[in-house]
C-alpha angles and dihedrals in degrees: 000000000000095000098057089047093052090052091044097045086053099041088049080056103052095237117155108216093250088051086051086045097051094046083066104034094254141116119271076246099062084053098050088051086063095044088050099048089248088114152002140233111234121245093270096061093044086070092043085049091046092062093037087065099026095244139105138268091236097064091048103062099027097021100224113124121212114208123242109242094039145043088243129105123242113249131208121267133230120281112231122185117239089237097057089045089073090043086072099219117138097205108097120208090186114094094184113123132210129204121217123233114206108354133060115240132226126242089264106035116115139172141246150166118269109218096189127227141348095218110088094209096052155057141177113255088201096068122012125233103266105037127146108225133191115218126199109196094187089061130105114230123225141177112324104004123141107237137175120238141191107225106203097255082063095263121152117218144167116240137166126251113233147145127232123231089270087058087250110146118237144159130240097206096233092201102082130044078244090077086198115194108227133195115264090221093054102060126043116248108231094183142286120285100235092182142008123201123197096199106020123150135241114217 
């Protein structure tokens, strides 16, 4: 439904209603109309709302997204649980599906459910407990971006990708209030989020 995919592609964002609503001139209300079903934005402000959320119209009123370099359309990825990602094993038994918002998605790339994390007392404010995300193993990782790492223990956790002054990459392990930085060569890189979705659906 539109209306699910406006309020996933903002939410993926980052975008707070009022900051939708004063990109378009109009009141955190009107937005959240749009978001409920109980309106609809005219054709003009889909556009507006297509480049907002780098995405298409068409996805958002049919949902289906073309890639960018081709004609065809992206498909969902496989759904991986958070546990079997740190098993290792790259056969899947699980046959759910998720579709990606606002990238496109390499061969490999799958999805799965952050937990959040293991400290009681924390979590991490980038992506919130509960998130679908959508990991692309084939993809480099740079400055800044979320990616999921083996701790040697087996762990999975979520770090940010950075460079030291010395451009030296390294990780800030995002999952403590620590925010240790941690050696590249001493954790395993499962694969960069691309996308992260609040509210996403497993089909």
């Amino acid at each position: 439904m539109l209306n699910e995919r406006l309020k996933n592609l903002r939410l993926a964002k980052g975008l707070t209603l009022k900051q939708v609503g004063d990109a378009f001139g109009i009141s955190k209300a009107s937005v959240s109309g749009w978001e409920s079903g109980k309106s609809n934005p005219d054709h003009k402000k889909l556009e507006q709302l297509a480049l907002l959320f780098d995405t298409s119209v068409e996805y958002l009123v049919t949902g289906v997204i073309a890639s960018l370099n081709s004609s065809s359309p992206i498909l969902p990825v496989a759904f991986r649980s958070w546990t079997a990602i740190g098993e290792g094993s790259k056969k899947n038994s699980d046959t759910r599906r998720v579709m990606p918002l606002h990238c496109s998605p390499g061969k490999n790339s799958f999805a799965t459910r952050y937990p959040g994390s293991q400290e009681l007392d924390w979590q991490y404010s980038g992506i919130p407990a509960g998130s679908i995300l959508i990991v692309d193993p084939d993809h480099v990782p740079g400055p800044q971006d979320t990616v999921l790492v083996q701790s040697t223990s087996g762990k999975i956790l979520l770090a940010k990708f950075d460079k030291t002054p010395e451009n030296k990459s390294m990780l800030i392990l995002a999952d403590s209030c620590e925010y240790t930085p941690i050696e590249v060569s001493s954790v395993k890189i499962i694969g960069v989020a691309l996308e992260w979705q609040l509210s996403g659906k497993i089909k």
